[in-house]
N, C-alpha and C positions, 0 to 999 in steps of 0.2 A: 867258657869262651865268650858267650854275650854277657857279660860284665865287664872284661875288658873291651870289645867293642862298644860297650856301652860309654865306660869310663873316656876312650879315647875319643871317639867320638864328638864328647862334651868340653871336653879339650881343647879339640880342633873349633868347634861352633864360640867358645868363650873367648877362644886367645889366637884367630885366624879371621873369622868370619863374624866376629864384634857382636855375638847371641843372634846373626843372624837366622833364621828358619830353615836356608837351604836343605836343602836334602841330596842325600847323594847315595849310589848302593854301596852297601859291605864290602864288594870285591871292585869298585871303581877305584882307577888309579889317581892319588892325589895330585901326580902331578900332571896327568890328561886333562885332567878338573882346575889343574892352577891353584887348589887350595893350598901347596904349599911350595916355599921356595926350597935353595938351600940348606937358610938359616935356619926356615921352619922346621926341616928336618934334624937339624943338629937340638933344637927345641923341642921336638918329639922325644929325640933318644933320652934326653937328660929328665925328661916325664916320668917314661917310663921306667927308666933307674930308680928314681925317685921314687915312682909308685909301685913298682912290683920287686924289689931289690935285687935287680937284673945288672949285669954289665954287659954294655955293650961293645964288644970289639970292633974295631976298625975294618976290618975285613969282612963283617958283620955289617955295615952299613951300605945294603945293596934294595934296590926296587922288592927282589924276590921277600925279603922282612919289611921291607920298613912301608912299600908303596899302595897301600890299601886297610881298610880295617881288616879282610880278612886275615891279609899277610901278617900284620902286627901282633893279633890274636892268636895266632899258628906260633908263631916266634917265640912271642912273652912268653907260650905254655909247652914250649921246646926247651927254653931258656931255665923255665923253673923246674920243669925236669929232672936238668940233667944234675 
C-alpha cells in the first residue's frame, strides 16, 4: 500500500505541482488542497491504469477512490484483488 502511495504521490509532485516540495497528508483531500482539477483527475485514472493494469469504471470515479492517497491506495488494491 505505501508503494502505491508512494508511486502517486510522485505523480502528483511531477505532473501537478511542477517537483514542487509541497507536502500534504495521505488522507488529505486533493481537492480541499486544490492539487487537482477535473482534468487532473481524469489524468490520475489513466496513471493508474497505466501503472497498476487496473480499469477504471465510470461509476468508479467517485471522491470515496479517487480523492486522497489513501483512498487511491485502498482502491488500486481492491481493484487488483478482485
Amino acid at each position: 500500500m505505501q508503494a502505491i502511495k508512494t508511486s502517486v504521490r510522485q505523480y502528483i509532485q511531477d505532473n501537478f505541482l511542477m517537483g514542487s516540495a509541497e507536502t500534504y497528508a495521505d488522507d488529505a483531500s486533493f481537492m480541499d488542497a486544490q492539487l487537482l482539477d477535473s482534468t487532473g483527475f481524469l489524468e490520475l485514472v489513466h496513471f493508474l491504469e497505466d501503472s497498476y493494469g487496473i480499469k477504471v469504471e465510470d461509476e468508479e470515479m467517485m471522491p470515496e477512490n479517487l480523492d486522497s492517497l489513501d483512498a487511491v491506495a485502498r482502491f488500486v488494491m481492491r481493484k487488483q484483488a478482485a
